[in-house]
C-alpha positions as CSV (number, residue, x, y, z in Angstrom):
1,X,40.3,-2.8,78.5
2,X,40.3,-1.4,74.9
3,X,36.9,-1.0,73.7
4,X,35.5,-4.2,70.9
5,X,35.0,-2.7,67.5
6,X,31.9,-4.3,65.7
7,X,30.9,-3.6,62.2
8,X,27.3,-1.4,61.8
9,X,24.0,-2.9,60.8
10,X,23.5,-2.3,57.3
11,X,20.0,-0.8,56.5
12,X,18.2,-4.1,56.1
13,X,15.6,-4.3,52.9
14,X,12.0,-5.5,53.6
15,X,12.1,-9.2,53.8
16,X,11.6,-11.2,50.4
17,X,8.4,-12.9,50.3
18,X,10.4,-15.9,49.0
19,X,12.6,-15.6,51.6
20,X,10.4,-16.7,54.6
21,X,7.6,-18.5,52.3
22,X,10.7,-21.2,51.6
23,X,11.4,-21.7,55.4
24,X,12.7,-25.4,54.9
25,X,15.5,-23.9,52.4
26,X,17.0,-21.4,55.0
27,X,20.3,-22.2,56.7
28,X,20.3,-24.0,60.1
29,X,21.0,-21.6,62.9
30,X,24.5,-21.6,64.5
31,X,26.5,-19.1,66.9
32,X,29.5,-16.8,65.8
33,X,31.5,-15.4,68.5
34,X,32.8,-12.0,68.4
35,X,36.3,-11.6,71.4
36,X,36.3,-8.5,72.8
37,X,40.0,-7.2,72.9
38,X,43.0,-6.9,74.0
39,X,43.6,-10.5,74.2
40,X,43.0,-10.8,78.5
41,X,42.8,-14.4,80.2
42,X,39.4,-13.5,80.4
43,X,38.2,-12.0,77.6
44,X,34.7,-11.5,77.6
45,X,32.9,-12.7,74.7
46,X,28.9,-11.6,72.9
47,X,27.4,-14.0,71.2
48,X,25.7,-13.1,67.9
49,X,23.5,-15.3,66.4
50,X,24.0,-16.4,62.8
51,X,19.9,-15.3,61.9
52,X,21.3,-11.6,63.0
53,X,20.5,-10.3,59.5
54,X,16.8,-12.2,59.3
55,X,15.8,-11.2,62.8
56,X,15.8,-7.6,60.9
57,X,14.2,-8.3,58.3
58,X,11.3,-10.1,59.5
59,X,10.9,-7.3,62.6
60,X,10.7,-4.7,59.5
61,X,8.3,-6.7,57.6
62,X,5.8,-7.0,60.2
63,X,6.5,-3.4,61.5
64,X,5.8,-1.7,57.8
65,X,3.2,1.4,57.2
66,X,-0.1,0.6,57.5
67,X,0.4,-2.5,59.2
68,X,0.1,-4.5,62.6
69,X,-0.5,-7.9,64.0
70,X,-3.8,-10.1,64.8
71,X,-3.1,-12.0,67.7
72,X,-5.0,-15.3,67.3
73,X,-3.2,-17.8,69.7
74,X,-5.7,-18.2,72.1
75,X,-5.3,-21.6,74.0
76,X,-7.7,-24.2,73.2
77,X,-9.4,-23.2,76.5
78,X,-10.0,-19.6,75.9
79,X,-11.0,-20.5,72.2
80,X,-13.6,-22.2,74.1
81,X,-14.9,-19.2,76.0
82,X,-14.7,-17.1,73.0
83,X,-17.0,-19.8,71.0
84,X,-19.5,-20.5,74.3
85,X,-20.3,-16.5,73.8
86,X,-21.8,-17.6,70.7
87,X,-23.3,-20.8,71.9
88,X,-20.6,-23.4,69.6
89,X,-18.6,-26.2,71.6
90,X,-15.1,-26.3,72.2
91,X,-14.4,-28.5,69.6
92,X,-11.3,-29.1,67.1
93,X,-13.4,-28.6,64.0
94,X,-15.0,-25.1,65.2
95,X,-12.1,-24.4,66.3
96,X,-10.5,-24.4,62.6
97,X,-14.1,-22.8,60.9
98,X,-13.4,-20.0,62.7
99,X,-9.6,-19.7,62.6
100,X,-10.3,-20.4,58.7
101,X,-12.7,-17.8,58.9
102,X,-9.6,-15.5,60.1
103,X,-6.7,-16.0,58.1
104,X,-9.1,-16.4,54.6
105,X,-10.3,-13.1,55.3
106,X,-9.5,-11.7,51.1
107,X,-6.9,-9.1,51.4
108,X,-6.2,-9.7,54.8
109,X,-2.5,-8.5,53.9
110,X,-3.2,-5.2,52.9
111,X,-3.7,-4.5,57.0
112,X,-2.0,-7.2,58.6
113,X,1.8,-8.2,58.6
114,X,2.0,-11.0,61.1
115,X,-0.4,-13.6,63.2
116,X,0.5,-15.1,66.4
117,X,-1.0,-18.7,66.2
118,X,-1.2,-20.9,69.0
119,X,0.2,-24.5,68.9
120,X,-2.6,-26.0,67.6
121,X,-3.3,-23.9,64.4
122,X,0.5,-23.6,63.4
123,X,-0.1,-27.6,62.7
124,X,-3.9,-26.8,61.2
125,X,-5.4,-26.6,57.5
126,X,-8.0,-24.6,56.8
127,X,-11.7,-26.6,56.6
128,X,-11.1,-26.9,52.7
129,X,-7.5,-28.5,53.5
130,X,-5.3,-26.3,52.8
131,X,-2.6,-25.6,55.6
132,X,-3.1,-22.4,57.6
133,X,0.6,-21.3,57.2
134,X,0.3,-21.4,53.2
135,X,-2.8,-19.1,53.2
136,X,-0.8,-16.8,55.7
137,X,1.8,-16.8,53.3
138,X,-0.2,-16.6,50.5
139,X,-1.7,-13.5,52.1
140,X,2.4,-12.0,52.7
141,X,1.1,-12.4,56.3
142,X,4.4,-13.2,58.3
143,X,3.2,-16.5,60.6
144,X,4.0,-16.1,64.3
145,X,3.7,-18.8,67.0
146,X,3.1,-18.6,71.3
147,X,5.9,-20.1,73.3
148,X,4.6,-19.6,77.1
149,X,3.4,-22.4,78.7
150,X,0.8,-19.8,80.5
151,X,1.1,-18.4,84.2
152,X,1.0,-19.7,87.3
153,X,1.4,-18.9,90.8
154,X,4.7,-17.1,91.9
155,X,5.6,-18.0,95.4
156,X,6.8,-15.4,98.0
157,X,4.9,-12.7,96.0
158,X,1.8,-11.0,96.9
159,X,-0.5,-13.1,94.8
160,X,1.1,-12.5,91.6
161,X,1.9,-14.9,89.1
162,X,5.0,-15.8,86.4
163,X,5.3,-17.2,83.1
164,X,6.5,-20.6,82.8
165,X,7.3,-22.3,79.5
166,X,11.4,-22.1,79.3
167,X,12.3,-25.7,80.0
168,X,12.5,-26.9,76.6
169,X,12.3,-23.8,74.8
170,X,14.9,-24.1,72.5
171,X,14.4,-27.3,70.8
172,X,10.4,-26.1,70.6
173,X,11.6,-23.0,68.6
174,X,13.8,-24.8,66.4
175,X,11.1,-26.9,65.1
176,X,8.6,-23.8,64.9
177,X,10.9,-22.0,62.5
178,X,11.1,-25.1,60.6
179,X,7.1,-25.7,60.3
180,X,7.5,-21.6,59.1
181,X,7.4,-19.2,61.8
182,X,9.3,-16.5,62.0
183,X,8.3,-14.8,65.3
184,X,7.5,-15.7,68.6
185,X,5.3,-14.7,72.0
186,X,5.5,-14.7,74.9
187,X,3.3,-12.8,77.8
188,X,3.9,-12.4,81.1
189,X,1.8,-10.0,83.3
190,X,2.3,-7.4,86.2
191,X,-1.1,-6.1,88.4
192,X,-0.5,-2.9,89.9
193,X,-3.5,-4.0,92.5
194,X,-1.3,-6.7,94.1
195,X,1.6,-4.3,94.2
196,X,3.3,-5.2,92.0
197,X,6.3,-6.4,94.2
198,X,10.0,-5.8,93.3
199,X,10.0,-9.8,93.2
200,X,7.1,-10.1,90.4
201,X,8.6,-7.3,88.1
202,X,12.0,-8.9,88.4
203,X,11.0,-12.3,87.8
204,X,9.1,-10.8,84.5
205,X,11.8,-9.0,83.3
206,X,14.6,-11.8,83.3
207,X,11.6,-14.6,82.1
208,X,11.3,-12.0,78.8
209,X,15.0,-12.0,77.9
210,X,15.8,-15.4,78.6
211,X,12.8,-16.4,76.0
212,X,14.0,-13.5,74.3
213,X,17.5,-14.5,73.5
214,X,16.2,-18.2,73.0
215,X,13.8,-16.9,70.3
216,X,16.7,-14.9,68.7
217,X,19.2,-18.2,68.4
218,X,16.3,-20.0,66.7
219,X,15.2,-17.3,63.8
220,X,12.4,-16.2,65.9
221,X,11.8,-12.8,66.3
222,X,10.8,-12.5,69.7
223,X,7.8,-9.8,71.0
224,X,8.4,-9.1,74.5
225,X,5.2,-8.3,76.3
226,X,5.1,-7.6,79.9
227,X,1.3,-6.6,79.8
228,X,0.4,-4.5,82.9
229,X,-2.9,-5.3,83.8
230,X,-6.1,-2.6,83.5
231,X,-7.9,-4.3,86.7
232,X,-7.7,-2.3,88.7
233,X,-9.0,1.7,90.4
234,X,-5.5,3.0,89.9
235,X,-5.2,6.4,88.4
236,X,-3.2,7.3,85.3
237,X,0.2,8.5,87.5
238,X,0.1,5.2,89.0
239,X,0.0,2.9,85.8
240,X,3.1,5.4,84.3
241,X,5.1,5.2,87.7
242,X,4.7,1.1,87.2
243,X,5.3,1.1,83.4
244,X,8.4,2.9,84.0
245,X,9.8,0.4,86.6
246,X,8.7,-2.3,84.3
247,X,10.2,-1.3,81.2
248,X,13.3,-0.2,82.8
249,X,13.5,-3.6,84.5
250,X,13.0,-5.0,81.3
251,X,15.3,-3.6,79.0
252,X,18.2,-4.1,81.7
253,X,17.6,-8.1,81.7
254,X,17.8,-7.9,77.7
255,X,20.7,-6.3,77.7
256,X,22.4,-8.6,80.3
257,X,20.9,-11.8,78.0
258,X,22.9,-9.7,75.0
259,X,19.1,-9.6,72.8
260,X,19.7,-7.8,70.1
261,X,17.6,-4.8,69.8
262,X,17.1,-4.8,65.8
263,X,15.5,-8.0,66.2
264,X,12.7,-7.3,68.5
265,X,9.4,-6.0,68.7
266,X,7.5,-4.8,71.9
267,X,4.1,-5.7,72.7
268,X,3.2,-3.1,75.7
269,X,-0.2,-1.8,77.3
270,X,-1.3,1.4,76.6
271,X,-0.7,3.9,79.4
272,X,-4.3,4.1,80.7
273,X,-6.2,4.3,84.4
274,X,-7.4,1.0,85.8
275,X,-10.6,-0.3,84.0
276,X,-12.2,0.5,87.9
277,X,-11.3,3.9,88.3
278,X,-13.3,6.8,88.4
279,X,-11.0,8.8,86.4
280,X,-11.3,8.4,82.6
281,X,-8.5,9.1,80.1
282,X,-9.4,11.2,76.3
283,X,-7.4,9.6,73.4
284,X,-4.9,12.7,73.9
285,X,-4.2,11.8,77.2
286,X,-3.2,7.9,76.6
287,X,-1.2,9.3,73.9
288,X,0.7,11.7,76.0
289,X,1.4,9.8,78.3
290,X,2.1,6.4,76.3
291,X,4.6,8.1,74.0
292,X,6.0,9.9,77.2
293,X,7.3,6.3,78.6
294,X,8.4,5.1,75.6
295,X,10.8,7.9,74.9
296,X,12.0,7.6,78.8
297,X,12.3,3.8,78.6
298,X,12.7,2.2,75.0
299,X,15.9,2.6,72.2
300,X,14.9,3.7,68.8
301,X,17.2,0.4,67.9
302,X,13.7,-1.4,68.3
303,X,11.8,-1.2,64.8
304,X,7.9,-1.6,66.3
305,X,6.2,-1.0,69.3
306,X,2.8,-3.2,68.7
307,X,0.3,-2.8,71.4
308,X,-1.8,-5.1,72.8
309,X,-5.9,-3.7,73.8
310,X,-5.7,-5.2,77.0
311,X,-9.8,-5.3,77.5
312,X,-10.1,-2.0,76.0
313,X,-13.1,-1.7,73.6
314,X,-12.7,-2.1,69.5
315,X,-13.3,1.3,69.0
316,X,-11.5,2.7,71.8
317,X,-8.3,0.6,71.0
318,X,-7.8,2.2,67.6
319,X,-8.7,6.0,69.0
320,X,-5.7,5.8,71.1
321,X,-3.4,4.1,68.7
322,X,-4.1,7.1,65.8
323,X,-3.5,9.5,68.6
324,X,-0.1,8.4,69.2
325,X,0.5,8.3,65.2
326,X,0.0,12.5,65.0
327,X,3.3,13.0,64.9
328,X,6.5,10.9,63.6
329,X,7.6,8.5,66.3
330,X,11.3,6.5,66.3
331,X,9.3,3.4,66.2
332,X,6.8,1.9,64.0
333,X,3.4,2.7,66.4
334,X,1.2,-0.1,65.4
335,X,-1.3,-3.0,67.3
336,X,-1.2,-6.5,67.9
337,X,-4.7,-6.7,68.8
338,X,-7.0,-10.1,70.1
339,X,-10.0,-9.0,71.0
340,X,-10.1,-5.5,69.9
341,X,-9.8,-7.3,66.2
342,X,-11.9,-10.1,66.5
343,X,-15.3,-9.0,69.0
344,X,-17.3,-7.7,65.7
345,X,-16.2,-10.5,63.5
346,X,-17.1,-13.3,66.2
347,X,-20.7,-12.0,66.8
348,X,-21.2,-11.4,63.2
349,X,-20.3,-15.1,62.5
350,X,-22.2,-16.8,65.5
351,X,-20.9,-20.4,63.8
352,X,-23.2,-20.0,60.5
353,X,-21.4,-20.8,57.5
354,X,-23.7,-18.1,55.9
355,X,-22.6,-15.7,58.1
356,X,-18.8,-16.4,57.2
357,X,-18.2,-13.6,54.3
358,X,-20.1,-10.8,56.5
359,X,-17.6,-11.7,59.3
360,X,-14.4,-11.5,57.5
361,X,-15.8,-7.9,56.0
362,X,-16.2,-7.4,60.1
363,X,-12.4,-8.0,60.4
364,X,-11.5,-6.6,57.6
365,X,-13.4,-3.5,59.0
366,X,-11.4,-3.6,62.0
367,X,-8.0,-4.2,60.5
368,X,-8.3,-1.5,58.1
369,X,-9.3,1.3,61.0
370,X,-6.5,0.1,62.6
371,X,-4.3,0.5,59.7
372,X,-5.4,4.3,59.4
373,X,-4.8,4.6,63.1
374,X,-1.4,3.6,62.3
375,X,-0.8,6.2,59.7
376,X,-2.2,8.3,62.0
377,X,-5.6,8.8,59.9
378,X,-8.0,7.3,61.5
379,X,-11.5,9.1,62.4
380,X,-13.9,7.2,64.1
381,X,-16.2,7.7,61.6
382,X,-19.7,5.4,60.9
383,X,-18.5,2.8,63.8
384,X,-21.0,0.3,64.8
385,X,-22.4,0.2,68.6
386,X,-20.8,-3.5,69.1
387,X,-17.4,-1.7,68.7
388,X,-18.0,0.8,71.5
389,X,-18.8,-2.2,73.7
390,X,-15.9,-2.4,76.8
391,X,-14.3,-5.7,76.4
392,X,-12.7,-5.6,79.9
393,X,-12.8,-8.5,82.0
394,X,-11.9,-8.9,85.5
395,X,-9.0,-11.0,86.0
396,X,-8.5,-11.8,82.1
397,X,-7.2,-15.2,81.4
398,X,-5.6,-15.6,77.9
C-alpha cells in the first residue's frame, strides 16, 4: 500500500483571547475524513477532527513561558475534607468563598494559563455574582473542566482500581465546550505497591485514549494523567521501571485511538521514591531521572508536560520542577498543581472574609515560584515553614 500523504501542521499562533472568551460563536464540531491510498476495498481511513487547528492552539496557550495550571476540581467531597482542615462545612456557599477566593486572586494570569474546575464551579458565580468562567477569562486564564466519574474497584486485579466515567462522555463534552471549556481531565491511577498488574496498566492506558479522542472530537483539549502513586517503600529504579511500562502503554493506546499529539498535554508524576522509603531523592535526582523517561517515552509532538505534586510538599514540588527547567527541554516543563498551590492559601484563609486578600497573596506566592521554576529560576529563597510541610497522604482520594 502506497503511503497517505497529509499536509504539515502549520506553526499555530497563541490562541486569541477573543477566540475562546466567545465560545458560543465557534463552529460546531464535525469529522473530516482523510482515505488513505491507493483506492483498496478496504481502505483504511484517520479521522481528524474538525477543532484540529484549536486543539493547538489552546494546548500552546496553556503551555506558554512562565506558566502552568491550578488544578481546582476537587469533588464536592474532597472540597469537604479540604474545608473540615479548617473547621468550615461542606456547604455550597463555602464552597464558592473559597473557589472565589481562587480564581479572583488579581493577576492570577501573569502565572497561571488554565484551571481545571469541577462540575459544580464550571456552572458557579463568584459570591458577588459574577460567573466563575468570566473572571477566568477576564484573567486570560483558559477554563478547564473534569470528566472522570472517579475510580472504583477493578475486578480480577490485585486490588487496583479503574476510572469510570466514559458512558456518556461525548454528549457531556459537547456541552462543556459550549458553557466555555476548552480542556479536559481525566485521572486514572497505577500503585506500584499492588503490583501494578499488566491488567491495571492496560486498562489505564486504553481508558486515557478513549477519553482522549472523545475530548479531541468535542474541542477539548485533553490532559492525560496516569498518576503513579508515591504510597508506597519503593526505591527510585522501581518507580522509573513502572513509569516506563506506563507511558509506553499509554502512548501505544493513543496512537491506536488516532489522538492527535499537537493537541494534548500530559499530566505525569514526578519520578520520585515511594513517600515510605528510606531512600530520599535531591532535586537533581528527580530531575534526572524525570527528564530521562520522558525523552525514552514521550514525542516532542506534545507541546506541555504539566505535572501533578502528587502529595509532595509546596516547596518541594517547585524545587523539582526548576530542576528539570536547567536546560532547554522539547516540551513546555510546567505544573498543574492541587495541593502544592493551594495548602498556604487555605490555612491563611481559615474561612474569614478578612483573611481573603492575605490568602490570594499566599497563592499568588505559590504561583509565581512556580512560574520561576518553570523558567528554570526559581531559588527557594525566604519560603515559609507551612510550605516545607509533606502533604502526602496515604491512599489519597481526589
Amino acid at each position: 500500500m502506497a503511503a497517505a500523504s497529509a499536509s504539515l501542521l502549520k506553526s499555530a499562533p497563541v490562541l486569541d483571547k477573543s477566540e475562546w472568551v466567545k465560545g458560543q460563536t465557534l463552529r460546531q464540531p464535525s469529522v473530516s475524513v482523510v482515505r488513505c491510498l491507493p483506492t483498496a476495498p478496504s481502505a483504511l481511513t484517520v479521522r481528524a477532527s474538525s477543532y484540529a487547528d484549536e486543539l493547538v492552539k489552546t494546548a500552546k496557550t496553556i503551555a506558554s513561558p512562565g506558566r502552568g495550571i491550578l488544578a481546582m476540581d476537587e469533588s464536592n467531597a474532597t472540597c469537604g475534607k479540604r474545608l473540615a482542615s479548617i473547621g468550615l462545612e461542606n456547604t455550597e456557599a463555602n464552597r464558592q468563598a473559597y473557589r472565589t477566593l481562587l480564581v479572583s486572586a488579581p493577576g492570577l494570569g501573569q502565572y497561571i494559563s488554565g484551571a481545571i474546575l469541577f462540575e459544580e464551579t464550571l456552572y458557579q458565580s463568584t459570591v458577588d455574582g459574577r460567573k466563575i468562567i468570566d473572571v477566568l477569562k477576564e484573567q486570560n486564564i483558559v477554563p478547564g473542566i473534569k470528566v472522570d466519574k472517579g475510580l472504583v474497584p477493578l475486578a480480577g486485579s490485585n486490588n487496583e482500581s479503574w476510572c469510570q466515567g466514559l458512558d456518556g462522555l461525548a454528549s457531556r463534552s459537547a456541552a462543556y465546550y459550549q458553557q466555555g471549556a476548552r480542556f479536559a481531565k481525566w485521572r486514572t491511577v497505577v500503585s506500584i505497591p499492588n503490583g501494578p498488574s499488566a491488567l491495571a496498566v492496560k486498562e489505564a492506558a486504553w481508558g486515557l485514549a478513549r477519553y482522549a479522542a472523545i475530548s479531541q472530537d468535542n474541542g477539548l483539549v485533553p490532559i492525560v494523567e496516569p498518576e503513579i502513586l508515591l504510597d508506597g517503600e519503593h526505591n527510585i529504579d522501581r518507580t522509573f521501571e513502572v513509569a516506563q511500562k506506563v507511558w509506553a502503554e499509554v502512548f501505544f493506546y493513543l496512537a491506536e485511538n488516532n489522538v492527535f499529539f499537537e493537541g494534548i498535554l500530559l499530566k505525569p508524576s514526578m519520578v520520585t521514591p515511594g513517600a515510605e522509603s528510606k531512600d530520599r531523592a535531591t532535586p537533581q535526582q528527580v530531575a534526572d531521572y524525570t527528564l530521562k523517561l520522558l525523552r525514552r517515552r514521550i514525542p516532542p509532538a506534545v507541546p506541555g508536560i504539566m505535572f501533578l505534586s502528587g502529595g509532595q510538599s509546596e516547596v518541594e514540588a517547585t524545587l523539582n520542577l526548576n530542576a528539570m527547567n536547567q536546560a532547554p527541554n522539547p516540551w513546555h516543563v510546567s505544573f498543574s498543581y492541587a495541593r502544592a498551590l493551594q495548602n498556604t492559601t487555605l490555612k491563611t484563609w481559615g474561612g474569614r472574609p478578612e483573611n481573603v486578600k492575605a490568602a490570594q497573596e499566599a497563592l499568588l506566592i505559590r504561583a509565581k515560584a512556580n512560574s520561576l521554576a518553570q523558567l528554570g529560576k526559581y531559588t527557594g529563597e525566604g519560603e515559609s515553614e507551612e510550605a516545607k510541610k509533606e502533604l502526602f497522604v496515604k491512599g489519597y482520594v481526589y
